[in-house]
Chimera marker file (.cmm) of the C-alpha trace (Angstrom):
<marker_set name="trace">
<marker id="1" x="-74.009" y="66.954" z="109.184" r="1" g="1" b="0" radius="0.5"/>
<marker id="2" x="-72.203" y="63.920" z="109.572" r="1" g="1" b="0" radius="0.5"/>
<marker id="3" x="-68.550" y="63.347" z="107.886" r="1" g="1" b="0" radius="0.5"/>
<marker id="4" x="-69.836" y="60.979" z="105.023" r="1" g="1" b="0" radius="0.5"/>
<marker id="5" x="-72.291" y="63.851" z="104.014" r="1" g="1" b="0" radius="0.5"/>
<marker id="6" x="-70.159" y="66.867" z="104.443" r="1" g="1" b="0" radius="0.5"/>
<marker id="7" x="-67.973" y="64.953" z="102.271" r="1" g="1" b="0" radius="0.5"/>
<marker id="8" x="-70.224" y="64.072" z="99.452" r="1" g="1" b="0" radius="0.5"/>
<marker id="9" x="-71.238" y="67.614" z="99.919" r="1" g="1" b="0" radius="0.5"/>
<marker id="10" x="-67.864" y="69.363" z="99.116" r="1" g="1" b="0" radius="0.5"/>
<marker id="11" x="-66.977" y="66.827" z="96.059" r="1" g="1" b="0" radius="0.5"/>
<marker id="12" x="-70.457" y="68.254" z="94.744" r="1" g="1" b="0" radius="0.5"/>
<marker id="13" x="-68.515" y="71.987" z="95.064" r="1" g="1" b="0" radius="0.5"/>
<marker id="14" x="-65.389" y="71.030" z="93.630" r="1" g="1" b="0" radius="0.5"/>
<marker id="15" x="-67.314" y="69.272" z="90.607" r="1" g="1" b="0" radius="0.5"/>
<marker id="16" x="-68.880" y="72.836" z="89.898" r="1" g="1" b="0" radius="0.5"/>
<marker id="17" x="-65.408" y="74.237" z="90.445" r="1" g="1" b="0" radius="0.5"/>
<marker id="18" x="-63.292" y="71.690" z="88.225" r="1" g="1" b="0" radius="0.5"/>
<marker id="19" x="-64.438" y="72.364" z="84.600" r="1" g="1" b="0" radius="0.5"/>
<marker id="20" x="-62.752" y="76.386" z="85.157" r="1" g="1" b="0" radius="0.5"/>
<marker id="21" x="-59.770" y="74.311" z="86.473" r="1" g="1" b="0" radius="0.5"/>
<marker id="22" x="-59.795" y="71.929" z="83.877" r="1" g="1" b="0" radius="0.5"/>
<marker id="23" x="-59.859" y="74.848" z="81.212" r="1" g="1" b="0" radius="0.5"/>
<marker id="24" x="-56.376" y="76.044" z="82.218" r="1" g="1" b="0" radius="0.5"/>
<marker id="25" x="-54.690" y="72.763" z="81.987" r="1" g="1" b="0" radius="0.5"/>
<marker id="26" x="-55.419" y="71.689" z="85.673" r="1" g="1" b="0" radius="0.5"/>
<marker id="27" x="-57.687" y="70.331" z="88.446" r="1" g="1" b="0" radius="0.5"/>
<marker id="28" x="-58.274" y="69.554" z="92.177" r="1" g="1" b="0" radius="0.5"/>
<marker id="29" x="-58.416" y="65.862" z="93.873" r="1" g="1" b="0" radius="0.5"/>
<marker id="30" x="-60.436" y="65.374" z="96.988" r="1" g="1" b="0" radius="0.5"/>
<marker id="31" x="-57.933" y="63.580" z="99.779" r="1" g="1" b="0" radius="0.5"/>
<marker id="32" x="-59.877" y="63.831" z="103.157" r="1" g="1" b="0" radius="0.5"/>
<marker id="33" x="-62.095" y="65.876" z="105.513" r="1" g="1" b="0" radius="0.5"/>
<marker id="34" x="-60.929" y="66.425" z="109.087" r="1" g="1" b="0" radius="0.5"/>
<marker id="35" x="-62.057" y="68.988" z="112.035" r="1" g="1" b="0" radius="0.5"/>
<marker id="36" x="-63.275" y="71.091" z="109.530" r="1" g="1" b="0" radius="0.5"/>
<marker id="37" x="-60.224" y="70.998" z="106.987" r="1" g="1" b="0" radius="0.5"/>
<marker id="38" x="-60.309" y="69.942" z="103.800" r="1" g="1" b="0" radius="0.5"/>
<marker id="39" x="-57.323" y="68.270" z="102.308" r="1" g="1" b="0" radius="0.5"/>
<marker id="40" x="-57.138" y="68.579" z="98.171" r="1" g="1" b="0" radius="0.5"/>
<marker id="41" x="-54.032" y="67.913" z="95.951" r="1" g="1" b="0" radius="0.5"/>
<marker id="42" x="-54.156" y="70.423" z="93.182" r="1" g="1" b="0" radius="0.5"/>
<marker id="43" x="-52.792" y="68.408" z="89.398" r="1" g="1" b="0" radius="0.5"/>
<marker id="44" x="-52.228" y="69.156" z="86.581" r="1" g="1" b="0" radius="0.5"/>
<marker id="45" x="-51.018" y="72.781" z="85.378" r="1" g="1" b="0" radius="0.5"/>
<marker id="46" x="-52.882" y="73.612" z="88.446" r="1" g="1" b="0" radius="0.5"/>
<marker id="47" x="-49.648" y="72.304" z="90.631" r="1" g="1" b="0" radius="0.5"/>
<marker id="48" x="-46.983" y="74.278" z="89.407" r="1" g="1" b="0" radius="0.5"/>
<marker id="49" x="-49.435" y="77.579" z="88.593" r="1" g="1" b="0" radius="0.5"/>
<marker id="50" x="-47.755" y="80.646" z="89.935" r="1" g="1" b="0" radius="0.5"/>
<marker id="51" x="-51.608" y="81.530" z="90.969" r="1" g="1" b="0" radius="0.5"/>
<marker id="52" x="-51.860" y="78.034" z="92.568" r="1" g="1" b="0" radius="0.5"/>
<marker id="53" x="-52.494" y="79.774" z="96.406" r="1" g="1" b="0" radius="0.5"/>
<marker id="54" x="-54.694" y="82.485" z="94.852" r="1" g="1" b="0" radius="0.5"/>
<marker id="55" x="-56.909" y="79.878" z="93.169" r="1" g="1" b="0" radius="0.5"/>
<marker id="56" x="-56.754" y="77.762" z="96.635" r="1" g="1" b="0" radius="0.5"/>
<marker id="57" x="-57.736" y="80.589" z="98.901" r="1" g="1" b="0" radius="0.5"/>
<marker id="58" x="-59.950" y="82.366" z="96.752" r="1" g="1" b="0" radius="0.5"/>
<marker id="59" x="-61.851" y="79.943" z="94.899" r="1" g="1" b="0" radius="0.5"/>
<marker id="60" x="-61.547" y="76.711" z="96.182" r="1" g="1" b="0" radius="0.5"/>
<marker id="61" x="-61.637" y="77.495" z="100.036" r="1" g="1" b="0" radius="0.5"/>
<marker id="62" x="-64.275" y="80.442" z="99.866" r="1" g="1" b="0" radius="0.5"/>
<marker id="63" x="-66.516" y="78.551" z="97.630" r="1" g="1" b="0" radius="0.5"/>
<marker id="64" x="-66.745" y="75.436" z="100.066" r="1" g="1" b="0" radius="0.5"/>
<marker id="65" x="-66.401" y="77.768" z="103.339" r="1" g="1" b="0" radius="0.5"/>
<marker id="66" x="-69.531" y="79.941" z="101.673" r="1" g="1" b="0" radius="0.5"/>
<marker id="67" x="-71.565" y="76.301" z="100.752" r="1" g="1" b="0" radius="0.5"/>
<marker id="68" x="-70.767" y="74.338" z="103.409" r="1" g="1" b="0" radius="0.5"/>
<marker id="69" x="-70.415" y="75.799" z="107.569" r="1" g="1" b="0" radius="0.5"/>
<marker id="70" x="-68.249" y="72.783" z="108.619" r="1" g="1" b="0" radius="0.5"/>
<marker id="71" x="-65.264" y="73.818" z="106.866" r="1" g="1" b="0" radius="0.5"/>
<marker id="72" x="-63.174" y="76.423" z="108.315" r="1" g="1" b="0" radius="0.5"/>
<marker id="73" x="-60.020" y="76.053" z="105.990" r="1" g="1" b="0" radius="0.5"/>
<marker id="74" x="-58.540" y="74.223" z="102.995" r="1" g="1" b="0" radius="0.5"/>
<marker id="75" x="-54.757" y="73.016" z="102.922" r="1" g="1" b="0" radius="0.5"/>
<marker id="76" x="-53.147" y="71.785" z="99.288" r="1" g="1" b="0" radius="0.5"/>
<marker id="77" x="-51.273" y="68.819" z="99.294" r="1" g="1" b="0" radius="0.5"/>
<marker id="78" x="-48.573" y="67.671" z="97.374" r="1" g="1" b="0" radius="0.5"/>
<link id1="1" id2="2" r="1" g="1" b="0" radius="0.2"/>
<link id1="2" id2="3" r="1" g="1" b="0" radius="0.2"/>
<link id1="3" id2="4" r="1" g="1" b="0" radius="0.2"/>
<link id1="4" id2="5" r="1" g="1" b="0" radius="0.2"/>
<link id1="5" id2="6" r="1" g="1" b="0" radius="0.2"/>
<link id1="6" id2="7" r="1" g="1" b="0" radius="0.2"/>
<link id1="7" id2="8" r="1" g="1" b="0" radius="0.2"/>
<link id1="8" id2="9" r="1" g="1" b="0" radius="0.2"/>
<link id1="9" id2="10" r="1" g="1" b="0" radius="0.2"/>
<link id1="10" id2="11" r="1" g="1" b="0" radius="0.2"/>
<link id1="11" id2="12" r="1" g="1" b="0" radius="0.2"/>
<link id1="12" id2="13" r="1" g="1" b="0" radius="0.2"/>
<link id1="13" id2="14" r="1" g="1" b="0" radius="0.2"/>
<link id1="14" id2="15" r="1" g="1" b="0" radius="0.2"/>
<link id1="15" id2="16" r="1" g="1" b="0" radius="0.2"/>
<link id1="16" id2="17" r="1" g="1" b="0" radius="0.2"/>
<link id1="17" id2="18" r="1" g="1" b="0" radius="0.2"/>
<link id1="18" id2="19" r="1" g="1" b="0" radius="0.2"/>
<link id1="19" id2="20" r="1" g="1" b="0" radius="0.2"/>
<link id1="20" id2="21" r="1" g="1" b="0" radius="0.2"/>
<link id1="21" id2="22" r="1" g="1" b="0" radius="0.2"/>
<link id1="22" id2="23" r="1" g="1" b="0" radius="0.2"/>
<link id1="23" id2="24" r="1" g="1" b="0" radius="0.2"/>
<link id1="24" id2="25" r="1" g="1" b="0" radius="0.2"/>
<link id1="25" id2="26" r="1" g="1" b="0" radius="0.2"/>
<link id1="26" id2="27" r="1" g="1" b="0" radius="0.2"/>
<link id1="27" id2="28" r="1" g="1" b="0" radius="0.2"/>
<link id1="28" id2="29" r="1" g="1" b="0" radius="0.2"/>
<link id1="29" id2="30" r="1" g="1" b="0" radius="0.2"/>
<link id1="30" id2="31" r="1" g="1" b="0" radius="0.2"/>
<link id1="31" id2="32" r="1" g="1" b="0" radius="0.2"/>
<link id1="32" id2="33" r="1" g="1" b="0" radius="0.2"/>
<link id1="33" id2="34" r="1" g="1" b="0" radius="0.2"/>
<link id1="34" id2="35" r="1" g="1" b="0" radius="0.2"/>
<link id1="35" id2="36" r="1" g="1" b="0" radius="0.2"/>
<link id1="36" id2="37" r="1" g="1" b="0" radius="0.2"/>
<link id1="37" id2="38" r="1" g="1" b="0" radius="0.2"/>
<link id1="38" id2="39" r="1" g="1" b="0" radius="0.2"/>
<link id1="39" id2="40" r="1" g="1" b="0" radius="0.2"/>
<link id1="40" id2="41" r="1" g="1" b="0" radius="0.2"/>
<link id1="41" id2="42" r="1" g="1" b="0" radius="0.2"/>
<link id1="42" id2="43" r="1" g="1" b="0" radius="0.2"/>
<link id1="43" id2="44" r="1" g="1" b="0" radius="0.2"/>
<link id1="44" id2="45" r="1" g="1" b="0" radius="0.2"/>
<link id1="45" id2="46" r="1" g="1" b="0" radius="0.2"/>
<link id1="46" id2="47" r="1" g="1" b="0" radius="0.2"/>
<link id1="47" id2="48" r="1" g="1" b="0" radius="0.2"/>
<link id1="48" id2="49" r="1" g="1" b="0" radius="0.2"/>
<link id1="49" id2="50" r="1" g="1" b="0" radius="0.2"/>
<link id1="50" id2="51" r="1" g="1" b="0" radius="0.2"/>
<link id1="51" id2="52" r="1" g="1" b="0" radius="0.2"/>
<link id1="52" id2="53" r="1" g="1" b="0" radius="0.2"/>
<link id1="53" id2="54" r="1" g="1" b="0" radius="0.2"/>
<link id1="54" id2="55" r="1" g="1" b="0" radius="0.2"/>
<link id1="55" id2="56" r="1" g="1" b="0" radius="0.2"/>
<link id1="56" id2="57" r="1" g="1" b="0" radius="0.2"/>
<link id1="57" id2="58" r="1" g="1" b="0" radius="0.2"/>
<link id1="58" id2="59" r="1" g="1" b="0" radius="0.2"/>
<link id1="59" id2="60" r="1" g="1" b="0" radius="0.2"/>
<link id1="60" id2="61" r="1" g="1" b="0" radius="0.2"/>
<link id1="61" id2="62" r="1" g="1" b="0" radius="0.2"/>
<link id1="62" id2="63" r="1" g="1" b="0" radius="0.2"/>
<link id1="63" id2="64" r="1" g="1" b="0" radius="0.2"/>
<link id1="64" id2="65" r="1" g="1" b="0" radius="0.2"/>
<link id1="65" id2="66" r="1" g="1" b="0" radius="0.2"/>
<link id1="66" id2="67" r="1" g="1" b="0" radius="0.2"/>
<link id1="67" id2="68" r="1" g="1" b="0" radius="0.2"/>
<link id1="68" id2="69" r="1" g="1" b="0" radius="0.2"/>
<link id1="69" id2="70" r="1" g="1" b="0" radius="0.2"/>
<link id1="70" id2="71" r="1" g="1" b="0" radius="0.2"/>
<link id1="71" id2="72" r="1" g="1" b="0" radius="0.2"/>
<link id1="72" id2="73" r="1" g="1" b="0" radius="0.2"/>
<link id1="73" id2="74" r="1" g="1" b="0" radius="0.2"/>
<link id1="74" id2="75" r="1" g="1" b="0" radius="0.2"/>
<link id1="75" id2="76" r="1" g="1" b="0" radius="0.2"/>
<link id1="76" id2="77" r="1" g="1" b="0" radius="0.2"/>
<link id1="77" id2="78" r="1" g="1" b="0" radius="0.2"/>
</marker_set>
């Protein structure tokens, strides 16, 4: 896949991810895609969340690593 697709391709994961973010107060923002690392910002309550690496790790990274093969990690931020 090419950059511009893998791209659309992992806002279309964090849109299915968002709305449990948004519940608790937060969210994540899309910065950038590069050699197979995804750059987010995590806002909101979502920034300051005690849980903020254990909602990185284990739902934001493993549900784009599991969708999508080009990315290999996910880095927040801030």
């Amino acid at each position: 896949m090419k950059d511009k697709e893998i791209e659309k391709k992992i806002n279309e994961v964090l849109d299915k991810i968002r709305p449990y973010l948004e519940n608790d107060g937060g969210s994540v923002k899309f910065n950038r895609f590069e050699n197979g690392v995804v750059y987010v910002t995590l806002v909101g309550a979502c920034s300051n969340c005690p849980m903020a690496s254990s909602t990185l790790e284990d739902g934001i990274e493993t549900a784009l690593i599991n969708e999508i093969p080009e990315v290999i990690k996910v880095v927040n931020e801030d």
